[in-house]
KOLRO-188574 format. One record per residue (C-alpha): residue in one letter; x, y, z. Coordinates in steps of 0.02 Angstrom, whole numbers, plus 50000, padded with zeros to 5 digits. Layout:
BEGIN
MARRO residu    xx    yy    zz
MARRO      a     X     Y     Z
...
END
This chain:
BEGIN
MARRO residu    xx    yy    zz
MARRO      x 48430 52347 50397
MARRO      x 48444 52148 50360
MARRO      x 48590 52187 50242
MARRO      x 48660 52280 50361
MARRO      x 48676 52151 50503
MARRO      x 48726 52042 50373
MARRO      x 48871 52140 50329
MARRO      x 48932 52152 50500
MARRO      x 48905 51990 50522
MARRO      x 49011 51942 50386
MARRO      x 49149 52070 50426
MARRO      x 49155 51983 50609
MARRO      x 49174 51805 50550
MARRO      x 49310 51854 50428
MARRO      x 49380 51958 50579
MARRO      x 49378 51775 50685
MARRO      x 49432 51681 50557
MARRO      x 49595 51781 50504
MARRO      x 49621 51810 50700
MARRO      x 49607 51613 50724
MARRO      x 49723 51562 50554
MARRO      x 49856 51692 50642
MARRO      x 49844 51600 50821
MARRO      x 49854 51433 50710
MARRO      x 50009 51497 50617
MARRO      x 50078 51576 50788
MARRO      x 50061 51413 50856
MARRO      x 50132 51321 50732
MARRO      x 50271 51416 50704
MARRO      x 50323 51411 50884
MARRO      x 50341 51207 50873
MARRO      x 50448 51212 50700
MARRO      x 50556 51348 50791
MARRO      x 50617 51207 50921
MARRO      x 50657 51082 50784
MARRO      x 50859 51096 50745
MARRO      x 50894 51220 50623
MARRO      x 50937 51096 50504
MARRO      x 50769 51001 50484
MARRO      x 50675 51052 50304
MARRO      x 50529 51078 50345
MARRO      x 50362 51051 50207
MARRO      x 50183 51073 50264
MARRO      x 50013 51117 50192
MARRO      x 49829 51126 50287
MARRO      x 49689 51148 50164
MARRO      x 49511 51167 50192
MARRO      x 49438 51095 50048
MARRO      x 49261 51147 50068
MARRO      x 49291 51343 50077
MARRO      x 49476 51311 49987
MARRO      x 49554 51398 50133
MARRO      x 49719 51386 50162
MARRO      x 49756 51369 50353
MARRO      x 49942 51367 50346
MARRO      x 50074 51329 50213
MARRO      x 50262 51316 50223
MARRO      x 50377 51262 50086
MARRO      x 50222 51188 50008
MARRO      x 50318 51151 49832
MARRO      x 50465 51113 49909
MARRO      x 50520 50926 49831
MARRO      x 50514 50797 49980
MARRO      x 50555 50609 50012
MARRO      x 50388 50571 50057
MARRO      x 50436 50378 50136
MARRO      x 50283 50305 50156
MARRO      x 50165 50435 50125
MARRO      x 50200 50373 49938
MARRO      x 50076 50238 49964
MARRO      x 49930 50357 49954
MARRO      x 49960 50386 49776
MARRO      x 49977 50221 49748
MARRO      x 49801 50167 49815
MARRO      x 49720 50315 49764
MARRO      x 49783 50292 49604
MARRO      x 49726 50089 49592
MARRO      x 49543 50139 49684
MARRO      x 49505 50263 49557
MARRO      x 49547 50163 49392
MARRO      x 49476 49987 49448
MARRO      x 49356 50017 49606
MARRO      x 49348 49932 49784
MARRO      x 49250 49778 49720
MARRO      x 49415 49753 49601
MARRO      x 49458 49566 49618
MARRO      x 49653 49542 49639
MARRO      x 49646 49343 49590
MARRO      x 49736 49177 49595
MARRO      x 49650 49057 49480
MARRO      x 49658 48877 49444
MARRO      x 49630 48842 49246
MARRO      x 49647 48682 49120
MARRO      x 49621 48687 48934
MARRO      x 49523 48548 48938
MARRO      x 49351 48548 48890
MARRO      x 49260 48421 48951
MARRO      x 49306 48373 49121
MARRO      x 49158 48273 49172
MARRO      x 49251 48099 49170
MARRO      x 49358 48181 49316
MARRO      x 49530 48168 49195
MARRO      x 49604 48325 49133
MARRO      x 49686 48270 48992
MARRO      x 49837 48389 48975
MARRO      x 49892 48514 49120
MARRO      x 49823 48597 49251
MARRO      x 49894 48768 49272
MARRO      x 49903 48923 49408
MARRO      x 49893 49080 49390
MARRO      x 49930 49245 49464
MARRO      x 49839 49427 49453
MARRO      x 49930 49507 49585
MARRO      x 49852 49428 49745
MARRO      x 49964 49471 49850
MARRO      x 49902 49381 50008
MARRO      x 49860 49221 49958
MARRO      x 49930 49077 50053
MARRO      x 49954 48900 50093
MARRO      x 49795 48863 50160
MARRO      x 49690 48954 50016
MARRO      x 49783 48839 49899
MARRO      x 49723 48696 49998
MARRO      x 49553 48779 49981
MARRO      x 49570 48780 49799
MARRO      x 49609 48590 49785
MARRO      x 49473 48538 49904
MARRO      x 49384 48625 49772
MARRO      x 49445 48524 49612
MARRO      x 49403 48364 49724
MARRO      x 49221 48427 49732
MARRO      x 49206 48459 49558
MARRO      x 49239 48247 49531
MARRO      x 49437 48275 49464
MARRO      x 49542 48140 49497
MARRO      x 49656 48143 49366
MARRO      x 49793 48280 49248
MARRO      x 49872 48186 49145
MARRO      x 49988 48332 49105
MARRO      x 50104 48487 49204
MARRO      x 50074 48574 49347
MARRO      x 50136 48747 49290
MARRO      x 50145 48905 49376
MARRO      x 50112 49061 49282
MARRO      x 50154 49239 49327
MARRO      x 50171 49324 49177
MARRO      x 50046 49465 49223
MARRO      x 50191 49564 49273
MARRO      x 50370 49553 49227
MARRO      x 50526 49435 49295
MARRO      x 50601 49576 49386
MARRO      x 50569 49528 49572
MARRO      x 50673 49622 49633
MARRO      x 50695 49802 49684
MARRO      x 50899 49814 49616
MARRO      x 50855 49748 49447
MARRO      x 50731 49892 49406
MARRO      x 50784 50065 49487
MARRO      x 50962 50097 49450
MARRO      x 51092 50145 49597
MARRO      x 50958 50106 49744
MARRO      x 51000 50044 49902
MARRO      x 50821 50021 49988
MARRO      x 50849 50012 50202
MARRO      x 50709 49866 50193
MARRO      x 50741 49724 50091
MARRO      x 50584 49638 50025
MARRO      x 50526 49476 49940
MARRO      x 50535 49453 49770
MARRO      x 50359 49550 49695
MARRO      x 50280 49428 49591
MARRO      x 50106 49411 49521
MARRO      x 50099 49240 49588
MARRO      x 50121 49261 49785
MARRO      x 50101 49132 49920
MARRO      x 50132 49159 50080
MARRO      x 50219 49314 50039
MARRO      x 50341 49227 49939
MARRO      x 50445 49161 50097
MARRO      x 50464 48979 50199
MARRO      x 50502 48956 50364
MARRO      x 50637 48846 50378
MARRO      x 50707 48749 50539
MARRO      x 50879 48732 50591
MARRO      x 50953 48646 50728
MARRO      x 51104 48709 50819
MARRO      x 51233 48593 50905
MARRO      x 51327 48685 51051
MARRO      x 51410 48635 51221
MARRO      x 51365 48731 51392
MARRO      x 51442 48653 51547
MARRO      x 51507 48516 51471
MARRO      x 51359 48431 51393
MARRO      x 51323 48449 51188
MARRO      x 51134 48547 51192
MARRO      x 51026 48567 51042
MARRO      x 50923 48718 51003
MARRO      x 50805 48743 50840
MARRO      x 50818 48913 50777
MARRO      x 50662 48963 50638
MARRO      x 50721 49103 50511
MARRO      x 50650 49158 50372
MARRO      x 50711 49125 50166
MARRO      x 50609 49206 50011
MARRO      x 50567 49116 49869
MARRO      x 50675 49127 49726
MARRO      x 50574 49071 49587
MARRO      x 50396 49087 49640
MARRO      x 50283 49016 49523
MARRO      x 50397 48844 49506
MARRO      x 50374 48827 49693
MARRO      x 50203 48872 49700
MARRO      x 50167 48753 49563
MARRO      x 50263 48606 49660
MARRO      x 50179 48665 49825
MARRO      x 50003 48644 49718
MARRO      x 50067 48461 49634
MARRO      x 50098 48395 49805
MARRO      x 49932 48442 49883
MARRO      x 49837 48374 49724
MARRO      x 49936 48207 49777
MARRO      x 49889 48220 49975
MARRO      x 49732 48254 49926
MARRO      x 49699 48103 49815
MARRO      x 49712 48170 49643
MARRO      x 49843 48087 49529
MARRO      x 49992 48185 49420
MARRO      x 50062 48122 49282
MARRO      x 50216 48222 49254
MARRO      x 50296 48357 49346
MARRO      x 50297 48546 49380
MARRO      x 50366 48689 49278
MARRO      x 50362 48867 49253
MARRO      x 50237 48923 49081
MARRO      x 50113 49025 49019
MARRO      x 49915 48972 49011
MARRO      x 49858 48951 48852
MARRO      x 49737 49079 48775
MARRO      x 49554 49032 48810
MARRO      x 49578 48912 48967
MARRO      x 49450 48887 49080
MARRO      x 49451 48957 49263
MARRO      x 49405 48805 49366
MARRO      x 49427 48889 49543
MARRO      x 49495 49059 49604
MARRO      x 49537 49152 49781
MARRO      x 49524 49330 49776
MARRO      x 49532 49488 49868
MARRO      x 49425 49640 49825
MARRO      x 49549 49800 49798
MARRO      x 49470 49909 49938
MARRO      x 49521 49755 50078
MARRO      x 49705 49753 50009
MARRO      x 49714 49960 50029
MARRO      x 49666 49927 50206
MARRO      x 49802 49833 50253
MARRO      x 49927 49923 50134
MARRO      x 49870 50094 50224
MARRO      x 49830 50050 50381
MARRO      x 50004 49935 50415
MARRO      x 50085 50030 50282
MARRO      x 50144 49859 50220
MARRO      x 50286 49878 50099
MARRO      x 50280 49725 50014
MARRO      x 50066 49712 49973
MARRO      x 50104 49908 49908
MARRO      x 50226 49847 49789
MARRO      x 50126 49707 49701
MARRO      x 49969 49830 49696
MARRO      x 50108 49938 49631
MARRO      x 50135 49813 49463
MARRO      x 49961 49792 49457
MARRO      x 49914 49938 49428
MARRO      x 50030 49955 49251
MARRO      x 49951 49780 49212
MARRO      x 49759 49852 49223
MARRO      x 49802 50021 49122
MARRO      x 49902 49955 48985
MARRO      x 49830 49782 48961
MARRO      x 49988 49728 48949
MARRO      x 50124 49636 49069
MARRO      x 50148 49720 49236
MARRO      x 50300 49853 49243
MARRO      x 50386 49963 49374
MARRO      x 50380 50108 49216
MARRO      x 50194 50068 49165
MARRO      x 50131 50097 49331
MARRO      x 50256 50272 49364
MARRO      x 50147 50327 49199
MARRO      x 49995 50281 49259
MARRO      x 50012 50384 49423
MARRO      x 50081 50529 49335
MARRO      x 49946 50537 49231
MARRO      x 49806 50503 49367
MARRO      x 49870 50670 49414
MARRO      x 49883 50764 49273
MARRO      x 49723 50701 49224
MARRO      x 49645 50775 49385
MARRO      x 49742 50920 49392
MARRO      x 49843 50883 49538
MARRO      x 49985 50992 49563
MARRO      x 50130 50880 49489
MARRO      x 50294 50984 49463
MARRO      x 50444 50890 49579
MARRO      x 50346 50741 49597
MARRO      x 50432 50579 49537
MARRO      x 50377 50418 49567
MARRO      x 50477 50262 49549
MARRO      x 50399 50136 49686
MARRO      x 50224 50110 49762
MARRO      x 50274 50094 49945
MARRO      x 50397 50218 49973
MARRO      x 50571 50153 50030
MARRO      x 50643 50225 49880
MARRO      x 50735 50396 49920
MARRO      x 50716 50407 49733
MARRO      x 50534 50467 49737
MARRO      x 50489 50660 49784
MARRO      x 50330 50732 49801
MARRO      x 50258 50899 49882
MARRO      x 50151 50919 50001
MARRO      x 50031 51028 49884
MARRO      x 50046 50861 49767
MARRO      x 49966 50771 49932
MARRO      x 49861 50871 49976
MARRO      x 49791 50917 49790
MARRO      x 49787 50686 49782
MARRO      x 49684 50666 49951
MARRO      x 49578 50824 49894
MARRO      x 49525 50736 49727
MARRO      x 49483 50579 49835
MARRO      x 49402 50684 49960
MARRO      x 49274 50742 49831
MARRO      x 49280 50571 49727
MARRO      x 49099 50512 49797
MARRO      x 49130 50331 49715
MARRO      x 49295 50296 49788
MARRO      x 49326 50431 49970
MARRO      x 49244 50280 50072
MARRO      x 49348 50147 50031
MARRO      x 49510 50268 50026
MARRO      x 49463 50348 50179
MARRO      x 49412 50177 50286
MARRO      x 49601 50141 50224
MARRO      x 49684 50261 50334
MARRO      x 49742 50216 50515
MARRO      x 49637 50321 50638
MARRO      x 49717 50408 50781
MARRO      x 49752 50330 50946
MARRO      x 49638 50181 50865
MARRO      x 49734 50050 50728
MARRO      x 49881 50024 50586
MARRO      x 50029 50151 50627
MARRO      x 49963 50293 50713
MARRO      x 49854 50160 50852
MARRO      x 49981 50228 50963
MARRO      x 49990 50435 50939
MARRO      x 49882 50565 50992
MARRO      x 49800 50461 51111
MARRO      x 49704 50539 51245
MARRO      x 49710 50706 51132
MARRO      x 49565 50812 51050
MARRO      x 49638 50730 50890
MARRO      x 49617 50540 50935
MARRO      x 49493 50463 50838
MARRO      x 49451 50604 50739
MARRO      x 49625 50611 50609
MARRO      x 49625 50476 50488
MARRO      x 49797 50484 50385
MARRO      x 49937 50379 50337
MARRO      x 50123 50400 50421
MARRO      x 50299 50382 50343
MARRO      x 50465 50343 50396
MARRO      x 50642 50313 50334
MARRO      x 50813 50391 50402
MARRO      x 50788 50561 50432
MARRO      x 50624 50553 50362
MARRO      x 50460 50574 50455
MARRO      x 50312 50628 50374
MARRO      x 50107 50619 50399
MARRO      x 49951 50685 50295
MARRO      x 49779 50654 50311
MARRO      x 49593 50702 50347
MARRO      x 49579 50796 50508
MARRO      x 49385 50818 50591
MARRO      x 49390 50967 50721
MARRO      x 49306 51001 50879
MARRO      x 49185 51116 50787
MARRO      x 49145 50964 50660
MARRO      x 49235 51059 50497
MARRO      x 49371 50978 50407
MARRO      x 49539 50979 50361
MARRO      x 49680 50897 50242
MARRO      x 49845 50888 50332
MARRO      x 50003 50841 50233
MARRO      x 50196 50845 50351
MARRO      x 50337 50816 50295
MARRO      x 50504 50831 50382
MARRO      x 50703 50804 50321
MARRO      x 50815 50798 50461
MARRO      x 50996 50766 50512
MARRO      x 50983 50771 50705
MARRO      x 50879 50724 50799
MARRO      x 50751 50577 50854
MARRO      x 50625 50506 50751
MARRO      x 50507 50524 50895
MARRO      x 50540 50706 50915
MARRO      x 50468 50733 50723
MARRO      x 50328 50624 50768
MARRO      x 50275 50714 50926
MARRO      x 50304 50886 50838
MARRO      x 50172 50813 50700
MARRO      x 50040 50742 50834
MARRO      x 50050 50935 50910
MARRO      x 50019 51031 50735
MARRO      x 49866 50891 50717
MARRO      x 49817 50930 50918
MARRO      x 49807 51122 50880
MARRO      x 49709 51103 50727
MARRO      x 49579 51011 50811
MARRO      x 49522 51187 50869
MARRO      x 49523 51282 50712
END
């Protein structure tokens, strides 16, 4: 009798639950169809407990995924060097024996692809050297940032692109995101009298670690520490001594790459991330390999996928949404790393990109994901918590000719809405 209720049991849930995936699809279906025809269309909703698809369309389709390309990239760096991964700048002198406060030779700085240090760290850092009694380097000031390659920018290393954002030059030696605010006054007559007005624009750095290591010589001098000669670009010599360091653990930088979907902090993780597999200097093609092979590695459906930046303004890289949703599956289950990856992801009517969708809805608070957007590109994938507490992966993406950017948004915030419900 027991096995017989259980049957029917069993028979009605399955009943529900093909009933409820048809109203889902049904639903869905009916906000594509008022899309223009023109829009390609790619989405896949997985449960990954019971492995149930919800609803698939074009789910192997090859996509530009903008932005959504960053969650390969920090998935990717999480799993092969952990949250409590320091990304460092370091102070170091090859000089051993400092304790008359000289450094007899130079004093040189060094860059492992922090990507948000600034002006006052480095003033941190020297305050630092005071404390420690130096008041003397007799040699260079020299800026090193050979941990990746001299190829700061984007032109020199993909062929043919024309990315819509232009960034700073990616270095492994950053300070204040490799750009100066400079001041400039403009002379111009209104009603007969000559006015002034200062304008403040912004100008990258061209040759980062020279500046950096100028920036550092003059603050040693402010700060009461004397310089013999000058500053120069180099390399640190094999077995120098870190003196000081700032740092920023990996799973802080994901935040803000995910969360503001920050172009230019996804790129330098991007070069980092060849540096740390290989052991060798930081490349655009290292760290392509080394997320191609995260994937095949985990068995993450890879076929159309092509990688060739970590941020996602390249209309050079494809993915599929099954290649999404197969990534933030593996991290789902990756008990070591899902925290930090998930605590990366703007939350729904709450921070980063999506603070200001879904609000008000049964989705806000409760879909943690990461957005994307370039011309005629809007995409969105995530972790989705229904009403009924079960969860879902979400990967959108949308390729469009006409239309708004807001009406692909709003059609994604309604597929997310619905499967709150499921």
């Amino acid at each position: 009798m027991a096995k017989k209720i259980l049957l029917i049991f069993l028979l009605l849930f399955i009943q529900i639950s093909a009933s409820t995936k048809d109203d889902i699809k049904e639903k869905i279906t009916e906000i594509l169809n008022k899309l223009p025809s023109t829009t390609k269309t790619a989405i896949l909703i997985y449960d990954p407990l019971t492995q149930d698809t919800v609803f698939q369309k074009n789910h192997t389709l090859s996509m530009v995924p903008a932005s959504n390309t960053k969650l390969f990239t920090t998935a990717t760096a999480l799993s092969i060097m952990g949250g409590n991964y320091p990304l460092a700048t370091k102070i170091l002198c090859d000089d051993k024996d400092i304790k008359d406060g000289v450094i007899q030779g130079n004093l040189y700085i060094k860059g492992f692809g922090n990507s948000v240090f600034t002006t006052d760290d480095l003033i941190e850092m020297v305050k630092t050297l005071k404390k420690m009694g130096i008041k003397k380097i007799t040699g260079y000031i020299v800026g090193d940032d050979y941990y990746f390659d001299e190829l700061y920018t984007r032109a020199d290393w993909i062929n043919d692109e024309a990315p819509n954002i232009k960034l700073p030059p990616i270095s492994a030696l950053v300070i204040n995101r490799n750009g100066i605010i400079v001041h400039r006054t403009i002379r111009y007559r209104r009603r007969g009298h000559l006015r002034r007005r200062v304008v403040a624009y912004r100008r990258y750095i061209n040759n980062p670690p020279l500046y950096i290591a100028k920036l550092l010589r003059e603050k040693l001098i402010k700060g009461g520490i004397k310089v013999l000669k000058g500053a120069k670009k180099g390399k640190t010599p094999p077995g120098a001594d870190v003196l000081t360091e700032s740092k920023i653990l990996l799973k802080d930088l994901v935040q803000k790459i995910n969360k503001h979907s920050d172009n230019f902090l996804a790129e330098c993780l991007f070069k980092t991330i060849g540096a740390v597999a290989t052991g060798k200097q930081g490349n655009s093609f290292y760290s392509t390999q080394t997320i191609l092979k995260f994937l095949k590695d985990n068995g993450i459906y890879a076929n159309g996928t092509a990688v060739v930046d970590g941020s996602g303004i390249s209309r050079y890289d494809l993915v599929t949404v099954g290649a999404i949703v197969g990534l933030l599956q593996k991290m789902y289950f990756d008990n070591k790393n899902f925290k930090d990856f998930y605590n990366s992801l703007s939350i729904a009517g709450v921070d980063g990109t999506l603070r200001d969708r879904m609000i008000g809805s049964s989705a806000e608070n409760d879909f943690h994901g990461k957005t994307g957007t370039l011309n005629g590109v809007s995409s969105l994938s995530g972790y989705l918590k229904t009403a009924k507490g079960e969860e879902l992966i979400v990967s959108i993406i949308f390729d469009y000719k006409n239309g708004w950017t807001d009406t692909y948004r709003e059609a994604e915030n309604k597929i997310v809405e619905i499967l709150t419900n499921w």
